[in-house]
SERO-4910 file (N, C-alpha, C, O; in steps of 0.05 Angstrom, whole numbers):
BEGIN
 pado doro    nc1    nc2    nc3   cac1   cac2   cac3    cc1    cc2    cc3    oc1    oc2    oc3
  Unk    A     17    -24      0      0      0      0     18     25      0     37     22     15
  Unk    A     16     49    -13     33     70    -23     18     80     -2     -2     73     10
  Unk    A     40    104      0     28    131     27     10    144     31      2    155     52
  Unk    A     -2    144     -1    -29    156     -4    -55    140      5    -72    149     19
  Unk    A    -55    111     -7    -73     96      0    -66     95     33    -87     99     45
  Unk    A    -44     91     51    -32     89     81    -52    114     87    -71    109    102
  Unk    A    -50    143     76    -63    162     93    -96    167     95   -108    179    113
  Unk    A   -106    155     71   -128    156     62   -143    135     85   -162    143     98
  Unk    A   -128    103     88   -135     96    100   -144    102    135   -164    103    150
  Unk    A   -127    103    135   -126    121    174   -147    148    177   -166    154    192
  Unk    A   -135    159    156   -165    179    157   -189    169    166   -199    176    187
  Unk    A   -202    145    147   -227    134    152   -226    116    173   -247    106    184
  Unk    A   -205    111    179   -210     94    212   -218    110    232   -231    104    251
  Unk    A   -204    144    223   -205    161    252   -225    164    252   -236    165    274
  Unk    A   -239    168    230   -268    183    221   -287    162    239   -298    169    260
  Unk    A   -289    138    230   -312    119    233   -308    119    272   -326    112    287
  Unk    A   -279    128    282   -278    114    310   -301    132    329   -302    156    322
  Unk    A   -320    125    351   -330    146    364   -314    165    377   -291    161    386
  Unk    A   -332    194    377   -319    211    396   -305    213    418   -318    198    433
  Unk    A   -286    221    431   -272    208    458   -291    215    481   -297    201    500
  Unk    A   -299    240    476   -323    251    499   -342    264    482   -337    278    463
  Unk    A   -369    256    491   -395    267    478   -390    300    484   -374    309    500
  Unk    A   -407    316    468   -412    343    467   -421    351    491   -440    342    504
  Unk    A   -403    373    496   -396    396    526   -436    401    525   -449    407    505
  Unk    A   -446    398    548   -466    414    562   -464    427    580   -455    422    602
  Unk    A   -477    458    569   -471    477    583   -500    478    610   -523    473    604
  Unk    A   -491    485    640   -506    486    654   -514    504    670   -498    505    688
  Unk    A   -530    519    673   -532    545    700   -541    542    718   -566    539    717
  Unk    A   -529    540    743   -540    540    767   -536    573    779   -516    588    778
  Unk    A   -569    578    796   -580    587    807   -577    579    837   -587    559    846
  Unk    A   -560    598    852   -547    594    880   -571    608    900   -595    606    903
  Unk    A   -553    620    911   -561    637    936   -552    665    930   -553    669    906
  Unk    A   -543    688    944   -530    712    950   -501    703    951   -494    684    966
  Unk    A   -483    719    934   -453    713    941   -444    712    974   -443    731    989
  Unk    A   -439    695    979   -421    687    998   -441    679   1023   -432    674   1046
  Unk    A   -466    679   1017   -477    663   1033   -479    637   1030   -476    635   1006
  Unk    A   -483    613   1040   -484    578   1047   -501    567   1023   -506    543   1023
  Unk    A   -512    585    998   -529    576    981   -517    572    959   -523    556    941
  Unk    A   -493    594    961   -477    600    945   -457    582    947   -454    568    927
  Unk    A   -438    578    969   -422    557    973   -431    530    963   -419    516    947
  Unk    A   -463    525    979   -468    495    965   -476    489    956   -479    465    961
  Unk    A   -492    503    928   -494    501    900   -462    504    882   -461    499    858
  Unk    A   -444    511    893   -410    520    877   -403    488    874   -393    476    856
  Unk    A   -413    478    906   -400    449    917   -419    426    896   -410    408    882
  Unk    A   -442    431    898   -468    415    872   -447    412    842   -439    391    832
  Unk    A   -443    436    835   -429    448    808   -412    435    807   -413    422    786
  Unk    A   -387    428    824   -364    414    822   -367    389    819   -356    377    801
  Unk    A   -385    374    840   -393    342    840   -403    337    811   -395    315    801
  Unk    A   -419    353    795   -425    344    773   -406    352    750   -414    344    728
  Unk    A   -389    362    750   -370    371    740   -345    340    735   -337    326    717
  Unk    A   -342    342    761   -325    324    765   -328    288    763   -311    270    765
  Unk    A   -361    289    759   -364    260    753   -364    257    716   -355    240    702
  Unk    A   -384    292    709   -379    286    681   -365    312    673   -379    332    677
  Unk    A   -352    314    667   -320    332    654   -341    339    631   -345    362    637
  Unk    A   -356    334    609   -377    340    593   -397    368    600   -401    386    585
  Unk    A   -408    364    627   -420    386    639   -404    409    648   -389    410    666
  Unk    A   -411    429    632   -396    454    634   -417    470    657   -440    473    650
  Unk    A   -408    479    682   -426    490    694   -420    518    701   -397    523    707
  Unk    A   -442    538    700   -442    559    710   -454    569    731   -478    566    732
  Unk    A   -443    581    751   -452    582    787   -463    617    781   -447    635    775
  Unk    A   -479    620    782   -503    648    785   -518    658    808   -543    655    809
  Unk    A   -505    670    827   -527    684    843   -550    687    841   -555    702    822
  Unk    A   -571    679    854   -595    678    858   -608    683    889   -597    692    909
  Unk    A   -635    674    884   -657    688    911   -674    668    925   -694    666    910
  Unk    A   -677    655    941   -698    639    946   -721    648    938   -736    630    931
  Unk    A   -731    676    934   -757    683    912   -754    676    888   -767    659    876
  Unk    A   -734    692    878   -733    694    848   -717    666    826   -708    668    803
  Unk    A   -718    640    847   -702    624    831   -727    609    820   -730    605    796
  Unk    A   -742    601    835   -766    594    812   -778    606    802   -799    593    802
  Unk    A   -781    629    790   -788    643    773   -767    647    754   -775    652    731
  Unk    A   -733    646    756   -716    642    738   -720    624    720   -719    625    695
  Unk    A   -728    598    741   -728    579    723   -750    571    705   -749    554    687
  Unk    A   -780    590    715   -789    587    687   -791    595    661   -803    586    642
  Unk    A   -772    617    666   -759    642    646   -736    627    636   -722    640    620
  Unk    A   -725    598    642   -710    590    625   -678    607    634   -658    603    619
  Unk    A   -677    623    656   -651    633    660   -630    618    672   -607    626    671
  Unk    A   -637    590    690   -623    573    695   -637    555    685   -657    553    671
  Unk    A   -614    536    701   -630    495    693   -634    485    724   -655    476    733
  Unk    A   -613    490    737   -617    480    767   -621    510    792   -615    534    794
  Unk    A   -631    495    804   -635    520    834   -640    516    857   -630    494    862
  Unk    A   -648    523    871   -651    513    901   -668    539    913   -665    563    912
  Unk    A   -687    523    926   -708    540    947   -709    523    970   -702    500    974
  Unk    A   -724    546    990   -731    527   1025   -761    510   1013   -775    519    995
  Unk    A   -765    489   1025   -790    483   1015   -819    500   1021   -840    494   1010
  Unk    A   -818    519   1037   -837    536   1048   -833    558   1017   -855    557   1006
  Unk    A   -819    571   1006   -827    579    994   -829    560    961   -841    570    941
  Unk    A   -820    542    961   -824    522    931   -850    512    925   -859    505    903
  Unk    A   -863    513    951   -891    500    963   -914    525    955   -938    521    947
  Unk    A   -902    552    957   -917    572    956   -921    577    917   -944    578    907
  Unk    A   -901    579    904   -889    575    879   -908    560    869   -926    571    857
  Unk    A   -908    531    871   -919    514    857   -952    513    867   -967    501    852
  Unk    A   -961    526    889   -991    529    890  -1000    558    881  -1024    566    880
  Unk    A   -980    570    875   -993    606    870  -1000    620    895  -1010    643    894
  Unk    A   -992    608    922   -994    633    938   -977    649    946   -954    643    940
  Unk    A   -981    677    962   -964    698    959   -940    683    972   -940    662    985
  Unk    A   -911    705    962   -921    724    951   -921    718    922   -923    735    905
  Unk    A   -919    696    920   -929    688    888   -956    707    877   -974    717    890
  Unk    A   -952    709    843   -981    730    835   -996    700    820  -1018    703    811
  Unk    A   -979    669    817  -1001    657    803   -976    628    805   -952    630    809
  Unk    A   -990    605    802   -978    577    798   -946    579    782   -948    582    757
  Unk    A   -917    578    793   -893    576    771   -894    544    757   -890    524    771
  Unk    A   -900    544    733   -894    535    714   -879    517    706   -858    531    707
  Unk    A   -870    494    697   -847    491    686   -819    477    695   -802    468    680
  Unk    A   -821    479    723   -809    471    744   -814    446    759   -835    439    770
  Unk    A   -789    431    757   -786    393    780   -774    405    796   -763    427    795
  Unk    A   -777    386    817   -760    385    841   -743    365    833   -752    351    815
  Unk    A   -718    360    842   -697    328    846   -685    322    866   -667    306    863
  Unk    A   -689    332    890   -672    325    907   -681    344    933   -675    368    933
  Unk    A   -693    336    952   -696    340    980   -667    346    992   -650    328    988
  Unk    A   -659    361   1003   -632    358   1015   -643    348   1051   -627    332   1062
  Unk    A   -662    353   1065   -669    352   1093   -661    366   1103   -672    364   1125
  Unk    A   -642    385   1104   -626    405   1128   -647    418   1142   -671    421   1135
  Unk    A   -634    427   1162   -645    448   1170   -638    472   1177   -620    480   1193
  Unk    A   -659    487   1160   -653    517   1156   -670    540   1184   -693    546   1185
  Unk    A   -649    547   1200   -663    565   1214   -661    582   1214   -640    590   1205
  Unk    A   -679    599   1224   -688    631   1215   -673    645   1248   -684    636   1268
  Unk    A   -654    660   1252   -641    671   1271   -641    694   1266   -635    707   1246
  Unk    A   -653    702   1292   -657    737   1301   -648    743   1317   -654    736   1340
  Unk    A   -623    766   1306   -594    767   1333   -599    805   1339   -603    823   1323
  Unk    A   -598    806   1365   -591    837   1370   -559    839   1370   -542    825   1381
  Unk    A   -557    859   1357   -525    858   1352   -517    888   1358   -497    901   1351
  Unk    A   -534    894   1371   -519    933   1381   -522    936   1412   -522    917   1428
  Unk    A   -523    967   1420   -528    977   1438   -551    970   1454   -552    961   1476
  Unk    A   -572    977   1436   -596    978   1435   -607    958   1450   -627    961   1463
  Unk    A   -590    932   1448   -596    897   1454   -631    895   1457   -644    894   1478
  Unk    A   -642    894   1430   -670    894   1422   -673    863   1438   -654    850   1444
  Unk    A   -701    856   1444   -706    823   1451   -722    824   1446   -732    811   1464
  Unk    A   -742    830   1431   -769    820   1424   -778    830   1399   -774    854   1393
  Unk    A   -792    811   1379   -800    837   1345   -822    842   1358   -830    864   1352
  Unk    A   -842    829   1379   -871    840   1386   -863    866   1401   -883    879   1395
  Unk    A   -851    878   1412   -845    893   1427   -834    921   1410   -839    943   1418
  Unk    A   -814    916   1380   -812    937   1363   -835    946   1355   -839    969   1351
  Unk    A   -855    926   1352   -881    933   1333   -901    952   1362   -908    975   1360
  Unk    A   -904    938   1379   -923    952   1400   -912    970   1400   -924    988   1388
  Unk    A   -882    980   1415   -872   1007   1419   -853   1029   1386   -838   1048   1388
  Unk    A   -864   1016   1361   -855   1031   1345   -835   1042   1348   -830   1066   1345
  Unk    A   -824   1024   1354   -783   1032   1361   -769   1035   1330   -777   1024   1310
  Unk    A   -751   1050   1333   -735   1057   1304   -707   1038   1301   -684   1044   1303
  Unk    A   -724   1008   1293   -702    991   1289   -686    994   1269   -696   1009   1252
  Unk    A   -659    983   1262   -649    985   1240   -638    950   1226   -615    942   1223
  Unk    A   -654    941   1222   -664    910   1219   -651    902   1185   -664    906   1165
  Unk    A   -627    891   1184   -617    874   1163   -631    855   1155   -633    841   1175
  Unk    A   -644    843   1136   -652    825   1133   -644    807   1101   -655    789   1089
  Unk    A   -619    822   1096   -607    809   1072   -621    818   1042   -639    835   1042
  Unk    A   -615    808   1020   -623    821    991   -645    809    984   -652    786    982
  Unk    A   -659    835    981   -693    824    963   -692    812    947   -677    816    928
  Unk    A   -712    785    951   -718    760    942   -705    738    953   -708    715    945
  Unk    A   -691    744    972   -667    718    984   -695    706   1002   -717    716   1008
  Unk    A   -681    681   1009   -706    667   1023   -705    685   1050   -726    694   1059
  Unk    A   -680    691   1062   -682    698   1088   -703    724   1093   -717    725   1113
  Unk    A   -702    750   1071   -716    768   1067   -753    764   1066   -772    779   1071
  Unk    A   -752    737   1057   -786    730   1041   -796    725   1079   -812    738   1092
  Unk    A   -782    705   1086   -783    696   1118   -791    719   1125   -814    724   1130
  Unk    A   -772    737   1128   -777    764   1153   -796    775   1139   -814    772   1156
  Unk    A   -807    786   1120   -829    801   1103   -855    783   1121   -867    793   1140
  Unk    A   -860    757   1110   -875    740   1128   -877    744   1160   -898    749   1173
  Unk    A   -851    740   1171   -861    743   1199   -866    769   1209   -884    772   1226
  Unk    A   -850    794   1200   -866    819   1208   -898    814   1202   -914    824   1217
  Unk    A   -906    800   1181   -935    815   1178   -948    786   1199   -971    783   1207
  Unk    A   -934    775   1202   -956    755   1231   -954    778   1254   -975    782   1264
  Unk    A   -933    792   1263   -931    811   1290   -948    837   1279   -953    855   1296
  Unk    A   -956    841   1249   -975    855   1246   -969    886   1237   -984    906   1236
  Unk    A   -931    880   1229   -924    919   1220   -902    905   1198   -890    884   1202
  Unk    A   -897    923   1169   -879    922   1157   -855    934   1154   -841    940   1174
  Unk    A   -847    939   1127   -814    951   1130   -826    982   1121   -808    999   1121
  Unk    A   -848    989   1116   -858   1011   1110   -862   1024   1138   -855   1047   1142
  Unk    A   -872   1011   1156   -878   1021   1183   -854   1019   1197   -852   1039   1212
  Unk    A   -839   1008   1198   -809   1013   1209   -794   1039   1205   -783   1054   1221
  Unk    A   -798   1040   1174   -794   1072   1158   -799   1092   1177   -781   1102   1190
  Unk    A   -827   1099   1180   -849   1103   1186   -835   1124   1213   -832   1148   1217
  Unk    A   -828   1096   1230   -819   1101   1268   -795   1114   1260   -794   1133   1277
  Unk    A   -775   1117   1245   -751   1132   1242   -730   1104   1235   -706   1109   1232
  Unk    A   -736   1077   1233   -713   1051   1228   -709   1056   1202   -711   1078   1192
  Unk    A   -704   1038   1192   -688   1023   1171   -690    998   1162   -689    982   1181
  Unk    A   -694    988   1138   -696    964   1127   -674    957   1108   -674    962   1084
  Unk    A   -654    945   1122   -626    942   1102   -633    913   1089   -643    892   1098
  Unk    A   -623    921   1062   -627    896   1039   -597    896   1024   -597    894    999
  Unk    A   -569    897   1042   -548    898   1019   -544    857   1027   -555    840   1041
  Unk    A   -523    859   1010   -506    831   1009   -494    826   1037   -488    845   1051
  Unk    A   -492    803   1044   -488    791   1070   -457    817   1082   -455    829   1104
  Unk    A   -436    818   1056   -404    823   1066   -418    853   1073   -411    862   1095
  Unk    A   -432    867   1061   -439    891   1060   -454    893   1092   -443    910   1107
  Unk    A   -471    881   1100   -481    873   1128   -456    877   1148   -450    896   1161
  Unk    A   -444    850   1143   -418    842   1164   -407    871   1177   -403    878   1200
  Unk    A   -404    885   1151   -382    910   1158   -405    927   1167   -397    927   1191
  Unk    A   -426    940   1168   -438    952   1181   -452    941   1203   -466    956   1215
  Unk    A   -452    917   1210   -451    912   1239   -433    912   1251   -437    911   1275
  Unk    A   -398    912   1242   -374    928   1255   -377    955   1267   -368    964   1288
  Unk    A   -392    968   1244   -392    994   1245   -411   1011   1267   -411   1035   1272
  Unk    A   -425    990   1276   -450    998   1294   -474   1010   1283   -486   1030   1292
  Unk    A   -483    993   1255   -512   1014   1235   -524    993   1237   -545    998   1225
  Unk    A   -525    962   1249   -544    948   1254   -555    941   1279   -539    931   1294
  Unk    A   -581    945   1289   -588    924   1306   -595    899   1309   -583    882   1322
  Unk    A   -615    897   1296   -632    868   1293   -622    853   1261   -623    865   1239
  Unk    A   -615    832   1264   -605    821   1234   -616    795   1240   -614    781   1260
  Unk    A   -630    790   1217   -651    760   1209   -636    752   1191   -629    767   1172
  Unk    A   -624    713   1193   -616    706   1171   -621    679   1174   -616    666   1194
  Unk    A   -632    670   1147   -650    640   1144   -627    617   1133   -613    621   1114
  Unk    A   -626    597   1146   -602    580   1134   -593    561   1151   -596    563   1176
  Unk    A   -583    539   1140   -561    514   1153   -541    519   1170   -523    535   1165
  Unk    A   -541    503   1194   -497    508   1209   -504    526   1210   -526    537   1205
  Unk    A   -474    533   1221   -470    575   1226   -457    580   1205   -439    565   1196
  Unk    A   -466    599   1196   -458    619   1184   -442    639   1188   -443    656   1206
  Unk    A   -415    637   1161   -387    656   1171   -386    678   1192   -371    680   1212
  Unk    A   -410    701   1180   -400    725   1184   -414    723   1219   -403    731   1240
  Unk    A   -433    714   1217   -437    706   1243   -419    691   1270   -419    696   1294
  Unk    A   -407    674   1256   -390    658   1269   -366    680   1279   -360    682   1302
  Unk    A   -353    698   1256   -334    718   1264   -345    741   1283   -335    747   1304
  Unk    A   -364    751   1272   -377    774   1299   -383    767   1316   -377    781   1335
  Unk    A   -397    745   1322   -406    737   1356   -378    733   1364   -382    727   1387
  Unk    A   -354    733   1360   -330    731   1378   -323    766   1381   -305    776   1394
  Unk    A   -332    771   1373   -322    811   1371   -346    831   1385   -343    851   1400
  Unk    A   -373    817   1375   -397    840   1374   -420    821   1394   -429    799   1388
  Unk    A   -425    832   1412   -442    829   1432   -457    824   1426   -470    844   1418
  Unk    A   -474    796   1422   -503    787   1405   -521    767   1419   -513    745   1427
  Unk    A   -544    773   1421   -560    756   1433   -587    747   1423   -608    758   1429
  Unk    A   -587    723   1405   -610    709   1407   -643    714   1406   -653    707   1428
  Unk    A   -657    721   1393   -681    735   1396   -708    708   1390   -710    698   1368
  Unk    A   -725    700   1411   -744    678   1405   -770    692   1395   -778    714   1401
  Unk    A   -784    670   1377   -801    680   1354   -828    672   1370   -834    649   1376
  Unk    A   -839    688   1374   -871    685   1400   -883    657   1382   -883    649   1359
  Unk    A   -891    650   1407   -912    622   1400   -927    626   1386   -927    611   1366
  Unk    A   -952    650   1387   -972    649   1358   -968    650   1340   -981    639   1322
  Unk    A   -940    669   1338   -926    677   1304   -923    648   1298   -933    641   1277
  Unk    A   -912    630   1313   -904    607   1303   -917    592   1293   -905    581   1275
  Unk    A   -947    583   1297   -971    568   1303   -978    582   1276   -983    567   1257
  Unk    A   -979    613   1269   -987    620   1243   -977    617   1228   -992    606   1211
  Unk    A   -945    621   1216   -925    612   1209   -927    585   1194   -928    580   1170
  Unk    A   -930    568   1215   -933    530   1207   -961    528   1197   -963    510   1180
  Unk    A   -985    544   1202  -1005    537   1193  -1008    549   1164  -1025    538   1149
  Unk    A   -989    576   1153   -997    585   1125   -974    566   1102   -979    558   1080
  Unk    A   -949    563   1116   -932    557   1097   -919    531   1111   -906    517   1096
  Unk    A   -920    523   1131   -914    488   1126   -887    489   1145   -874    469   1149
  Unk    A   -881    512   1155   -849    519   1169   -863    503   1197   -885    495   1202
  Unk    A   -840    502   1208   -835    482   1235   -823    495   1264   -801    506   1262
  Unk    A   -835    494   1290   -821    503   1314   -798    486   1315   -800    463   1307
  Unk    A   -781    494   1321   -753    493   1333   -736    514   1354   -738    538   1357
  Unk    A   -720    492   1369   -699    500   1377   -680    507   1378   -668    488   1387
  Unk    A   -662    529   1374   -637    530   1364   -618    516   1389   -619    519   1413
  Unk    A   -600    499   1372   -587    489   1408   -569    506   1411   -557    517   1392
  Unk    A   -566    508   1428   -549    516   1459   -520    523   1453   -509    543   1459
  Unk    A   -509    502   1439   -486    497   1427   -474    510   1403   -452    508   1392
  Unk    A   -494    522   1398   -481    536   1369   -459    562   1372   -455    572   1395
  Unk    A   -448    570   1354   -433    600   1355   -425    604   1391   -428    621   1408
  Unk    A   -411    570   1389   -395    563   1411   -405    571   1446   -391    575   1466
  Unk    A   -437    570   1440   -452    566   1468   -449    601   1471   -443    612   1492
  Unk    A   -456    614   1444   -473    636   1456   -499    646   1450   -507    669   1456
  Unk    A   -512    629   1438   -545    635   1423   -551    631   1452   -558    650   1466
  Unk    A   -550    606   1465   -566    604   1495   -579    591   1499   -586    580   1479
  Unk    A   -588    585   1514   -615    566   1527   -644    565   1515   -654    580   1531
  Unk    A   -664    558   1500   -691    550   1502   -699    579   1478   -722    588   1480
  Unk    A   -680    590   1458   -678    593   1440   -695    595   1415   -683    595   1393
  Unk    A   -733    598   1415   -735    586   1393   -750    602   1371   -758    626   1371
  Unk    A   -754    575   1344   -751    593   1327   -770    583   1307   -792    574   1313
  Unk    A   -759    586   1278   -775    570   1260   -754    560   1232   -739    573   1218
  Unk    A   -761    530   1234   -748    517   1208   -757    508   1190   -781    501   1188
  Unk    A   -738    507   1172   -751    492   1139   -729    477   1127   -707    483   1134
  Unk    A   -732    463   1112   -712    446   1098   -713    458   1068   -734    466   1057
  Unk    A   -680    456   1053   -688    470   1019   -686    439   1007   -683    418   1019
  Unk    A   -691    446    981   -696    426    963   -685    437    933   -695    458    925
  Unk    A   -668    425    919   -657    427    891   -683    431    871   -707    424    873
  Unk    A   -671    443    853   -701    448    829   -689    442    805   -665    442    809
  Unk    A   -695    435    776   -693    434    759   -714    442    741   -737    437    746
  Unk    A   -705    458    713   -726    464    693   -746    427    684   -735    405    678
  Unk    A   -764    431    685   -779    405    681   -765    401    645   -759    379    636
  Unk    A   -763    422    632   -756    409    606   -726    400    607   -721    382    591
  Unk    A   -715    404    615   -689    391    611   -693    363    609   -712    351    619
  Unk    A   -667    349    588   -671    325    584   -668    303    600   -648    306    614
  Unk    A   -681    282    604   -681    266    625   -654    254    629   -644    253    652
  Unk    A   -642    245    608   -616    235    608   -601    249    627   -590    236    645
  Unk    A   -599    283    627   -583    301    635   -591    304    670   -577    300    690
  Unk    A   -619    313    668   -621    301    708   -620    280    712   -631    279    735
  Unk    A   -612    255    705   -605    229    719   -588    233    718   -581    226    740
  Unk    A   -564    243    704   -533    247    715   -525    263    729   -503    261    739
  Unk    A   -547    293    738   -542    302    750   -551    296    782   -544    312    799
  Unk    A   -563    276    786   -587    270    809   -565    245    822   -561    239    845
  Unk    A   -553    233    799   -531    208    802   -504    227    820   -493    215    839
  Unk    A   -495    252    812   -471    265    809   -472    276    845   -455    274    862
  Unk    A   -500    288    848   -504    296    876   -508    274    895   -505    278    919
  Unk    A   -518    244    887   -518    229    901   -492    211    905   -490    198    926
  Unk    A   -474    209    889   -449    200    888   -428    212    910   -414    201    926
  Unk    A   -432    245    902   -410    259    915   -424    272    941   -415    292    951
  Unk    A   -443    259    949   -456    283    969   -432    288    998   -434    308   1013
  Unk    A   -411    267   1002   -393    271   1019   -374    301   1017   -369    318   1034
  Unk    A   -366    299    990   -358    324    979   -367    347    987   -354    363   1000
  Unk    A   -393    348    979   -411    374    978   -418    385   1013   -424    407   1021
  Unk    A   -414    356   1031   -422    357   1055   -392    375   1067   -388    388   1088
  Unk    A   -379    368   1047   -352    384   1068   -347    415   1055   -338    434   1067
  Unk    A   -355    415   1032   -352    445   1030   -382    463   1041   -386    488   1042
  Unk    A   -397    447   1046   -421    457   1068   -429    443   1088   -447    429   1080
  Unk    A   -424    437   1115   -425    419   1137   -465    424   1140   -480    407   1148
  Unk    A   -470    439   1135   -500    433   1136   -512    415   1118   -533    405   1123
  Unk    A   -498    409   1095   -526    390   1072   -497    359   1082   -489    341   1067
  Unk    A   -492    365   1107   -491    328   1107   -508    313   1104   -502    289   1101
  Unk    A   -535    322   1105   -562    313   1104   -574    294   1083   -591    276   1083
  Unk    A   -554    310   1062   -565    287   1030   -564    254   1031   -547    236   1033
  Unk    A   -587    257   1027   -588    227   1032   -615    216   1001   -639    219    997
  Unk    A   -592    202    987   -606    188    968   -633    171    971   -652    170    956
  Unk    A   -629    158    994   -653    135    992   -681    160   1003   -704    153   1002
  Unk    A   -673    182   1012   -693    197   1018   -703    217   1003   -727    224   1005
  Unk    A   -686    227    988   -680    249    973   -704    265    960   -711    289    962
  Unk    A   -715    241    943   -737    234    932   -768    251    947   -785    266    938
  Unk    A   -764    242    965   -794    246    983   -799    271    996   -779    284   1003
  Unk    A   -827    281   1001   -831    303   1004   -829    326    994   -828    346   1009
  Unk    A   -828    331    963   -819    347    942   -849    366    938   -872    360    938
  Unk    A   -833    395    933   -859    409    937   -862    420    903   -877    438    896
  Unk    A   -846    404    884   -859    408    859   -857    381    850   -841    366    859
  Unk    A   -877    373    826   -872    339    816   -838    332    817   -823    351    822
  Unk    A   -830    312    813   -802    303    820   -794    291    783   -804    272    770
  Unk    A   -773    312    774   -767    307    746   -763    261    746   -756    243    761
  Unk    A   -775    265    716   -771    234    701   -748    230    708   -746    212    725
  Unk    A   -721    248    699   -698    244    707   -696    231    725   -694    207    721
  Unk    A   -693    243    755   -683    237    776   -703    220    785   -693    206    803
  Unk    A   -723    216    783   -740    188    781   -724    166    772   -722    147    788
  Unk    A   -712    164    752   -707    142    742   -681    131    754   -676    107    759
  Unk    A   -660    162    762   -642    148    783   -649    137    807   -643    115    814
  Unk    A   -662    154    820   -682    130    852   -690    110    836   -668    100    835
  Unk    A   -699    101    828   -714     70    822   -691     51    806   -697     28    802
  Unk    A   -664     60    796   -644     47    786   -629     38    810   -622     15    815
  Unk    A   -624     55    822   -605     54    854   -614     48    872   -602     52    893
  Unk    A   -650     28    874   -663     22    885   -672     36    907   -683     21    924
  Unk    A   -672     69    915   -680     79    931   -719     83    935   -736     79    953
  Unk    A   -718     91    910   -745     85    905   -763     67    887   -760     63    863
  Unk    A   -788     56    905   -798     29    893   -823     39    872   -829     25    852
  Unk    A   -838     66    880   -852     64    867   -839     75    832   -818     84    825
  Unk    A   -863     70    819   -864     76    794   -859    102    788   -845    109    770
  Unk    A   -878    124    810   -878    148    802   -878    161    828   -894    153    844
  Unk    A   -860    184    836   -863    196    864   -865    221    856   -848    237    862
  Unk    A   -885    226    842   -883    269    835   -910    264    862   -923    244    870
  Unk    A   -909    287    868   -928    291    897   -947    317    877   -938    334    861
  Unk    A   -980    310    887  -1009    335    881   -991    357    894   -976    361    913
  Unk    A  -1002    371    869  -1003    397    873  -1023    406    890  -1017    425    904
  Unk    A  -1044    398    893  -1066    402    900  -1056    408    932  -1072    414    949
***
């Protein structure tokens, strides 16, 4: 065989051989607020699937516990994450939903628990929100960036104590809505009192100021709570004792919720079973760059989903034998 027929040949061998790696999919994930725990462990999600398939190209995007399911029916991500209190609200149309989001699976329950902590962090040493509202005190109340879950929470529980961020105005306070680092430094600075923040574990900036900044613990009155659990599905708790190294305190309490992963319902099934495979493979991973979602747990994962549960990740529970039935999307109804 001459050089020509030699090159001609090999050509068509290379040609006919398959691809070495199928075509790059590009992905967007829909986090939390930079540098808050949503953000970290959706970065930590991104990598696990990254790293099982080198194919998935992923992109990590700041997002809102309001505004991620509504991203995703706008097609601006593929994956996201909400508390189930508000995914629950989303997928039935109540506020502050204006109507049913669309378009949207759930895949993955993580179970954590997310608590809602209300710290006096000044002079002032506030202890009660029933007590700002009766005496129309001029709080200056952080509550993190509009649309973040922690913000939707406090919007909610002011209006169970029965005054908003308009009426706060109102008394001479303040309603701060910057980014968590933006917070941190003006509770250095002495421009915060009261700071509400919804979430897993402790949280950095927290963890560093309660060793610097005098902070104490604020419990969420029993009716708020009772109303709370009865409109949106949130839960009494206790914060223990032990946290931010035994200074939250004693009998502490509050209200929790667990988040849950989302996916656009159209995405292809192939693509959430590898991604539903990727978070259940590596969830050790993901547990160490966030010590709160140690929680993932495959054989559970599945259950209690507050939008139908994608074909996808269906088909991984029932391959990995976690789940027996045929179909686990949960009524909307």
């Amino acid at each position: 065989m001459n050089h020509i027929l030699l090159k001609a040949a090999l050509a068509a061998a290379l040609f006919l051989l398959p691809s070495a790696s199928p075509a790059a999919e590009n992905v967007k994930i829909l986090s939390g607020p930079t540098s808050g725990v949503w953000y970290v462990g959706m970065g930590a999600v991104g990598k696990a699937i990254s790293a099982l398939y080198p194919d998935i190209r992923i992109n990590l995007l700041p997002g809102g516990g309001l505004s991620n399911p509504i991203r995703l029916q706008k097609g601006e991500g593929d994956i996201s994450i909400a508390t189930h209190s508000i995914a629950v609200s989303a997928a039935k149309g109540l506020v502050p939903f204006k109507g049913r989001v669309e378009g949207v699976s759930s895949f993955f329950n993580i179970m954590d628990v997310s608590r809602m902590h209300i710290v006096s962090c000044s002079d002032r040493n506030y202890t009660s929100l029933r007590e700002i509202g009766e005496k129309k005190l001029p709080v200056r109340l952080a509550v993190g960036p509009i649309g973040s879950g922690t913000e939707v929470w406090a919007r909610w529980m002011l209006d169970m104590y029965g005054y908003s961020y308009k009426d706060i105005a109102s008394w001479g306070g303040k309603v701060i809505t910057n980014n968590w680092d933006d917070v941190a430094n003006m509770i250095k600075d002495g421009q915060v009192d009261v700071i509400t923040w919804l979430g897993p574990g402790e949280v950095w900036f927290l963890v560093e100021l309660s060793k610097d900044v005098g902070m104490s613990w604020i419990s969420v009155d029993e009716d708020v709570l009772t109303k709370m659990e009865e409109r949106y599905g949130v839960k009494r708790h206790v914060i223990p004792a032990s946290m931010y190294e035994g200074r939250v305190g004693e009998g502490v309490i509050s209200i929790a919720d667990s988040a849950e992963l989302l996916v656009r319902s159209d995405l292809p099934d192939d693509l959430v079973y590898r991604i539903t495979k990727a978070v259940s493979e590596r969830k050790g991973d993901i547990a160490i760059a966030n010590a709160g979602w140690a929680t993932l747990d495959p054989a559970k994962g599945w259950q209690d989903l507050a939008f139908p549960l994608h074909p996808g990740a269906a088909r991984y529970f029932r391959e990995a034998g976690f789940m027996l039935q045929p179909s686990a999307a949960p009524s909307k109804e």
